[in-house]
C-alpha positions in Angstrom: 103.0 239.5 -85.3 104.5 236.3 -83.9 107.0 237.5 -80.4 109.0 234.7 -79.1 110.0 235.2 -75.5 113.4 233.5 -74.1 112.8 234.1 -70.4 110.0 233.4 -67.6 111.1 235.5 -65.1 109.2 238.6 -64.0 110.9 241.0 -67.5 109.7 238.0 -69.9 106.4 237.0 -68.2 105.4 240.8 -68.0 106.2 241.2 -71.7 104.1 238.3 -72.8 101.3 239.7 -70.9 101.7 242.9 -72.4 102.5 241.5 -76.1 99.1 239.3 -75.7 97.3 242.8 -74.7 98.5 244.3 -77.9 96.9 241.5 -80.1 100.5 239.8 -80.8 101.0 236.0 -80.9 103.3 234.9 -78.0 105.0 232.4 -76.7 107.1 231.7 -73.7 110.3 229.6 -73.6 112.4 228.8 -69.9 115.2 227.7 -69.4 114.8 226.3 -65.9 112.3 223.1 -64.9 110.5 225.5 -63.0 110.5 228.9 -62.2 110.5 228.4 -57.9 114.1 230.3 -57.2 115.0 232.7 -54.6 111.4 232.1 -52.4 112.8 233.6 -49.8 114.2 236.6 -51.5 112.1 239.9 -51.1 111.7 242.7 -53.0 110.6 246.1 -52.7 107.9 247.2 -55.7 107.9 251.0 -56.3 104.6 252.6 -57.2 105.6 252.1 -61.2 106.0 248.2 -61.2 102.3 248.1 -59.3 101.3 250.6 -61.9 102.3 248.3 -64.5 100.6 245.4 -62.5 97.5 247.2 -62.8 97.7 248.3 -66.3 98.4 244.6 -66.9 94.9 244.0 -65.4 96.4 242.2 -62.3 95.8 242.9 -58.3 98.6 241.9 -56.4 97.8 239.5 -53.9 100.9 238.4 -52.5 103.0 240.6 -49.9 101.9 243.6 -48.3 101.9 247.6 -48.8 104.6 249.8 -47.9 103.5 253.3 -47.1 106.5 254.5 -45.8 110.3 254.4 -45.8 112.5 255.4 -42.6 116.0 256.1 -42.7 118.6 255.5 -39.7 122.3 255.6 -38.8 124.7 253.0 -36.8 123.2 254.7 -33.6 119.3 254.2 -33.9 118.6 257.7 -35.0 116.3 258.8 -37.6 118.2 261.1 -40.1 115.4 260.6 -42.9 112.0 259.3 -44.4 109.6 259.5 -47.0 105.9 258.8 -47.7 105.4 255.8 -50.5 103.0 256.0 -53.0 102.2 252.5 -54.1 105.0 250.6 -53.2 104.6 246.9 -52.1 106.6 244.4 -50.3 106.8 240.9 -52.4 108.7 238.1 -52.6 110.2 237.6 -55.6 108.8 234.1 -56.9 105.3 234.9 -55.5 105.5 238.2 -57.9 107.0 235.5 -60.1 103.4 233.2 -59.7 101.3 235.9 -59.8 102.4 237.0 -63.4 102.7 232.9 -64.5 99.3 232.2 -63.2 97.6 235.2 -65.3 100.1 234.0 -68.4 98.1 230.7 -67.9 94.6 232.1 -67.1 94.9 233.7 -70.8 96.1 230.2 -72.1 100.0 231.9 -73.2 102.1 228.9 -74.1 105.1 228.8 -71.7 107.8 225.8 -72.3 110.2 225.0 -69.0 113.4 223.2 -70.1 114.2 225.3 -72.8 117.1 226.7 -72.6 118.1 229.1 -75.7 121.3 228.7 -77.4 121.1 230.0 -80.9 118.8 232.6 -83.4 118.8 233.1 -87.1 116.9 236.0 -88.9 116.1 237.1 -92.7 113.9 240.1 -93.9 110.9 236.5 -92.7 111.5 236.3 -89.5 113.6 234.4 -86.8 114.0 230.9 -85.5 115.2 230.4 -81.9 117.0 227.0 -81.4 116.9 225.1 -77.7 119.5 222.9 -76.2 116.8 220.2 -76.4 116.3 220.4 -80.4 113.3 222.8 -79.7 112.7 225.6 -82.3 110.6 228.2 -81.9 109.7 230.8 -85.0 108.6 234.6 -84.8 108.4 238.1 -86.4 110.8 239.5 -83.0 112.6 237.7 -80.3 112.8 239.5 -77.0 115.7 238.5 -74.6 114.0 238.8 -71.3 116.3 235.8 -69.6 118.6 238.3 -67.3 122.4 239.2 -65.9 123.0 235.9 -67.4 121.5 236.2 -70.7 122.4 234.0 -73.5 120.7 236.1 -75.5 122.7 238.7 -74.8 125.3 236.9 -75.6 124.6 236.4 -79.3 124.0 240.9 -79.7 126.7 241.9 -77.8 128.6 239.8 -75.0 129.5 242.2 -72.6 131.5 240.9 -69.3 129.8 241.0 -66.1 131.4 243.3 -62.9 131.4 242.0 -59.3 130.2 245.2 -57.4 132.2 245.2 -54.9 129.9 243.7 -52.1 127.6 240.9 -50.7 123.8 240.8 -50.3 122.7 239.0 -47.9 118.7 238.1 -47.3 116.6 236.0 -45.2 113.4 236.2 -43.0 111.9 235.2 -39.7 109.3 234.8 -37.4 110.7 234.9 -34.5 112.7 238.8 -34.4 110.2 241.3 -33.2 112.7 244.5 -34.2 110.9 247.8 -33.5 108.8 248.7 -36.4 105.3 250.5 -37.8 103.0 248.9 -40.1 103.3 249.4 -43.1 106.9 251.1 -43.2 110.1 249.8 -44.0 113.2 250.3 -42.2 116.7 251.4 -44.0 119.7 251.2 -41.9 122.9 253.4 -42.5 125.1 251.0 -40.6 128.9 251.5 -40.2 130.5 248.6 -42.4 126.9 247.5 -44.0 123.0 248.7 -45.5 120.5 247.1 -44.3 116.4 247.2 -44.6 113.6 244.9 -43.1 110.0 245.1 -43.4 107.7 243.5 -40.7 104.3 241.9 -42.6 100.9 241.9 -40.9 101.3 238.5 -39.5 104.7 239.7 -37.9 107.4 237.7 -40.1 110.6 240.0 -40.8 111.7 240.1 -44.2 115.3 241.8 -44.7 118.7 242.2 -46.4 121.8 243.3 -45.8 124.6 245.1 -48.2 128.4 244.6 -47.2 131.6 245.5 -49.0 133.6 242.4 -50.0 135.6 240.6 -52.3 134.0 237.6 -53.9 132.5 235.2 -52.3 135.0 232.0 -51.6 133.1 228.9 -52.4 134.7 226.7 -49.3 133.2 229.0 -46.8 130.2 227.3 -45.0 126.7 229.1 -44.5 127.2 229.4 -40.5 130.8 231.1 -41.4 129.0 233.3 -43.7 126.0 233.8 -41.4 129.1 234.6 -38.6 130.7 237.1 -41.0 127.4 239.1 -41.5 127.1 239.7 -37.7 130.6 240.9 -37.4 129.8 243.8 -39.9 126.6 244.5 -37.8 127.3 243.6 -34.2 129.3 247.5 -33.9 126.1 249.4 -34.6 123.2 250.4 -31.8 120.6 248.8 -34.3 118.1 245.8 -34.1 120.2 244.2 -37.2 122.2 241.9 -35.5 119.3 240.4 -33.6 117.2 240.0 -36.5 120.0 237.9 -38.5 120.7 236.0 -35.7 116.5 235.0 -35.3 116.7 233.3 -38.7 116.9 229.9 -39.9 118.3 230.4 -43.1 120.5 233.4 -44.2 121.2 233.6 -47.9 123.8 235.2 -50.0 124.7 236.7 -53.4 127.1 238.5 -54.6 126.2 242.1 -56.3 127.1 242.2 -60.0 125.9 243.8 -62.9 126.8 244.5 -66.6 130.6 246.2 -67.1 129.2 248.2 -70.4 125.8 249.1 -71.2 125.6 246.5 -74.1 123.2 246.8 -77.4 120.1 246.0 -76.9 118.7 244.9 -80.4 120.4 242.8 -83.4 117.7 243.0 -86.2 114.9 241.2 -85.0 116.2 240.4 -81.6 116.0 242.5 -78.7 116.9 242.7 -74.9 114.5 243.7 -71.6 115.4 244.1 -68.3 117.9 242.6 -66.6 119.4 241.2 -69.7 119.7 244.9 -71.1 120.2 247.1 -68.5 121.5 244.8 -65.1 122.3 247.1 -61.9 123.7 246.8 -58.8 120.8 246.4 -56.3 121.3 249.5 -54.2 118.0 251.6 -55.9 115.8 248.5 -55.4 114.5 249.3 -59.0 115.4 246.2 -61.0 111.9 244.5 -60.8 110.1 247.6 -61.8 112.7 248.7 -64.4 111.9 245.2 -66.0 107.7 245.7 -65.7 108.3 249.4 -67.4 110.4 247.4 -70.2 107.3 245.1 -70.7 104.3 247.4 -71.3 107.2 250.3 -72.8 108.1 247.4 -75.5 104.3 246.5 -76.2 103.2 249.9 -76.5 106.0 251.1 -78.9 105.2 248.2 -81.4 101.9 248.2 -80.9 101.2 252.3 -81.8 104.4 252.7 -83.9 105.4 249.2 -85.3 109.1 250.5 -84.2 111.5 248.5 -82.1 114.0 251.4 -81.8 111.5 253.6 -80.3 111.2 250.8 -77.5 115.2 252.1 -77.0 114.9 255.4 -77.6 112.3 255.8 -74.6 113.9 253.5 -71.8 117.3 253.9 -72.5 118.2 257.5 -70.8 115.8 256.0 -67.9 117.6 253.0 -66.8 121.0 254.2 -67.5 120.2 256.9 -64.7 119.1 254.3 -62.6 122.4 252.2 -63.4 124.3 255.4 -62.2 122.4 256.1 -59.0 123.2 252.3 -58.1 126.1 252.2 -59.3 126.9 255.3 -56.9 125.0 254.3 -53.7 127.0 251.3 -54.3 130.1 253.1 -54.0 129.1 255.0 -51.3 129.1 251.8 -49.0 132.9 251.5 -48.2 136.1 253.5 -49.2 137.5 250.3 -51.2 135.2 250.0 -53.8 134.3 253.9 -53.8 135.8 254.2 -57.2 133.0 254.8 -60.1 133.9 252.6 -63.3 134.7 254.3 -66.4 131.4 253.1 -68.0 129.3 254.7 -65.3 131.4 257.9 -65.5 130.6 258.0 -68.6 127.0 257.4 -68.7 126.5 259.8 -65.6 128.2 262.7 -67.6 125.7 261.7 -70.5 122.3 262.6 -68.7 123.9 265.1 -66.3 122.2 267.9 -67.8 119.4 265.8 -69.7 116.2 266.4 -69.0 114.8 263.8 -66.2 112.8 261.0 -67.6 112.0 260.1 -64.3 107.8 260.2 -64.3 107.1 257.8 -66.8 103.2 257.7 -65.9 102.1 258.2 -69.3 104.5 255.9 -71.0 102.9 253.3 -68.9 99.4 254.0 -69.0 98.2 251.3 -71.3 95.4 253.4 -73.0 97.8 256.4 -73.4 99.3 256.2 -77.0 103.0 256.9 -77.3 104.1 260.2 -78.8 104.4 260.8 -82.3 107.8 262.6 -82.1 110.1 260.2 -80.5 
């Protein structure tokens, strides 16, 4: 089986990887020169998406483990906590490198500068056309090119929703906020979340969650840097200090899909972000997207069946998309109201049974079942 991937990004790279593992043909196709975004950008692996890693035959080098998580209010006071099991602290494009560089190790042909604007299938196959004249043929096209997908747009073009709130992000060497090795720190502020994590070599990696409307495109970076103090300066925490101890703060705004869309048209088919986008607040998006990759090459590898790809990941992320989209919620009265899509989905798995250890669904040697 020839797979054409449209994406490069952690979801399509991770597919690839898996897809090569399986025995199928695969190529990668980017729309962006090079894949360097968001280096300052951090994220939080869970235990699954370093599962994955390892099923994927790769050891982590970048970033640092987290063995801990500690939970505290506006005041300073610890009101929770939990042991982690596997979770790691990452930047984003380092993750990013790390998968790239093992694409390339196994000699997986990755084009930059392709940016996908059309597909065709029949019972042969599909072509994928790029803005450059670029084609690129297969048995199955996987749509791994997130929120933004333009692959998306040709199954089922579902708006995007503003969340409701900012993220903010940076680093710095210079804030020396109270911390343990190894642990990372969530804040329960009064008008914000936050979290940092200090790395062995002391640099402070953090973010910051704040109800707002959308970002206004005249406002400079010290204004916005300004207004991200203001919703932290009130509380008894080390947040403040640590914003105001680095160089560069950057911000997003929080969005995700309005609908959960389709995720497959024939011989085209969506992963990660580009299928199932969230609100940030679970810190599960990377991971989501590595289960998607081996989840995918596993259920056409054993069964030769794209809908059982669907059938297993579908009632997992869509829980996750509630839990954001309530934590979400939960930060400020003003956005507190659920949309009707979510409503909808939480009433769905309510009283399903939890999908929520998917150990053997990841483990590589592990065939999937038989009755899916």
């Amino acid at each position: 089986m020839r797979v054409v991937v449209v994406g490069a990004g952690i979801a399509g790279t991770a597919a690839a990887l898996a897809l090569d593992m399986a025995g199928f043909e695969v190529s990668v196709h980017e729309a962006h020169p090079d894949s360097g975004a968001d280096l300052g950008a951090f994220l939080t692996l869970p235990g699954t998406g370093t599962r994955v890693l390892d099923e994927l035959g790769l050891t982590p080098t970048a970033g640092f483990p987290l063995t801990a998580m500690r939970l505290t209010d506006s005041s300073g006071a610890e009101v929770g906590g939990s042991v982690l099991d596997g979770y790691r602290c990452v930047r984003r494009a380092e993750l990013c490198a790390e998968l790239r560089a093992e694409a390339h190790r196994r000699g997986l042909r990755v084009e930059h500068g392709a940016r996908f604007v059309s597909a065709e299938q029949d019972g042969d196959g599909v072509v994928a056309r790029f803005s450059d004249g670029r084609e690129a043929e297969g048995d199955l096209l996987v749509g791994a090119d997130g929120l933004n997908s333009a692959v998306r747009e040709r199954i089922d073009p579902v708006p995007k929703r503003y969340a409701g709130q900012h993220v903010f992000f940076g680093h710095s060497d210079r804030a020396a906020p109270p911390h343990r090795p190894g642990r990372i720190e969530m804040v329960r502020g009064s008008g914000s979340a936050f979290g940092y994590a200090v790395s062995p070599e002391g640099r402070t990696y953090w973010f910051a969650r704040v109800p707002a409307p959308p970002l206004d495109a005249g406002e400079s970076a010290d204004d916005r840097r300004a207004r991200l103090l203001r919703a932290l300066e009130p509380d008894e925490t080390p947040t403040a200090a640590i914003v105001a101890a680095s160089d560069e703060v950057l911000v997003t705004e929080a969005r995700d899909l309005a609908q959960p869309p389709r995720w497959r048209d024939g011989r085209v088919l969506l992963i990660g972000d580009a299928a199932h986008a969230a609100s940030p607040a679970t810190g599960q998006g990377a991971a989501m997207a590595l289960e998607d990759a081996v989840v995918l090459a596993k259920a056409v590898r054993d069964h030769g069946d794209l809908d059982a790809y669907e059938r297993l990941r579908r009632p997992r992320v869509e829980r996750n998309i509630v839990r954001s989209a309530q934590l979400t919620a939960m930060l400020g009265a003003q956005h507190a109201e659920l949309p009707d899509a979510v409503e909808r989905l939480e009433r769905r798995h309510r009283d399903a049974p939890s999908t929520d250890d998917p150990t053997d669904l990841l483990t590589w040697h592990t065939p999937l079942p038989t009755h899916l």
